[in-house]
N, C-alpha and C positions, 0 to 999 in steps of 0.2 A: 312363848315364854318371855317376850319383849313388846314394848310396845313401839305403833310406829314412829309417835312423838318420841321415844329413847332411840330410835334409830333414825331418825332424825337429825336429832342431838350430836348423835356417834357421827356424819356424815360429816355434819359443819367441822367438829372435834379431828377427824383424818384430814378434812379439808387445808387445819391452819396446824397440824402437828405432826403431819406423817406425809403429805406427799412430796414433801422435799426428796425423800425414798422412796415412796412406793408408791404401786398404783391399784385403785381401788377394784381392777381383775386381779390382783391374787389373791384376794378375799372374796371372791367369786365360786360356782360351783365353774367346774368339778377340783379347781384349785385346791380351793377350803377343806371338802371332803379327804383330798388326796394327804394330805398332811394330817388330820387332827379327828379321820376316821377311828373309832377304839381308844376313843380318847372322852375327855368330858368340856364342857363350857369351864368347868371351875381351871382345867387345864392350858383353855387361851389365856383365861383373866390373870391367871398368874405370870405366864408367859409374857404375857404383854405391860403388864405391871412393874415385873421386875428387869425388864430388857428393853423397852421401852419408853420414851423416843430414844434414841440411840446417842442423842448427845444430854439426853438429863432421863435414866434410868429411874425409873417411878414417879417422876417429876409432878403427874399429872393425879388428880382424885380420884379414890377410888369410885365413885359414881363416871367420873367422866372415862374410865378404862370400862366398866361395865356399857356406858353409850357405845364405845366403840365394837364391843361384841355383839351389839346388839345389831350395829351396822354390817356386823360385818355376817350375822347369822341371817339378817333381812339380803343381804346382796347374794347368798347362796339357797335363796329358795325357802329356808323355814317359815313356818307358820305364824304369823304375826296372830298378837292376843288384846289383852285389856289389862292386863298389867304388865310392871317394868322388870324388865332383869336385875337381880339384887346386884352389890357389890359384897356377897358373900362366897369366898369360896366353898365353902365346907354346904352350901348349899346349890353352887355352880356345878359341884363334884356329882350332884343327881342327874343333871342331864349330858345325857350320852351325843354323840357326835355320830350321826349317821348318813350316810349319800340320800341328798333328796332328788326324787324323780323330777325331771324335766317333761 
């Protein structure tokens, strides 16, 4: 559902707007799964859109919040593709969030 040029993108994008907080294992499996299992993608993006970075909440584009999902679905295993992850929720809201096998 990402490509890995968007995951890419999303890496350099955590690199210069999130690791002032965090570190790019808890967007890792089993981390990622453990949180946002029974959930959907459309459900990080918003999360992350509206709370995110924590000192300029949505501050960031809605493509450049989709990189970072993208990064962060590539850091726990999912399937990398030939196309990019929209910055749609109402179409994020279609893929489910499930534990990938290691």
């Amino acid at each position: 559902v990402f490509s890995v040029a968007q995951a890419d993108r999303g890496e350099s994008r955590f690199k210069q707007s999130c690791t002032g907080c965090h570190a790019a294992v808890q967007f890792a499996e089993p981390a990622f799964s453990a949180r946002w299992e029974g959930r959907t993608v459309g459900d990080v993006f918003r999360y992350l859109s509206e709370t995110m970075p924590e000192n300029d909440p949505g501050g960031l584009a809605p493509a450049q919040y989709a990189d970072l999902v993208a990064f962060f679905l590539g850091q726990s295993g999912y399937p990398v593709g030939d196309d990019e992850l929209p910055a749609d929720p109402a179409v994020l809201d279609r893929i489910a969030i499930v534990p990938q096998p290691r």
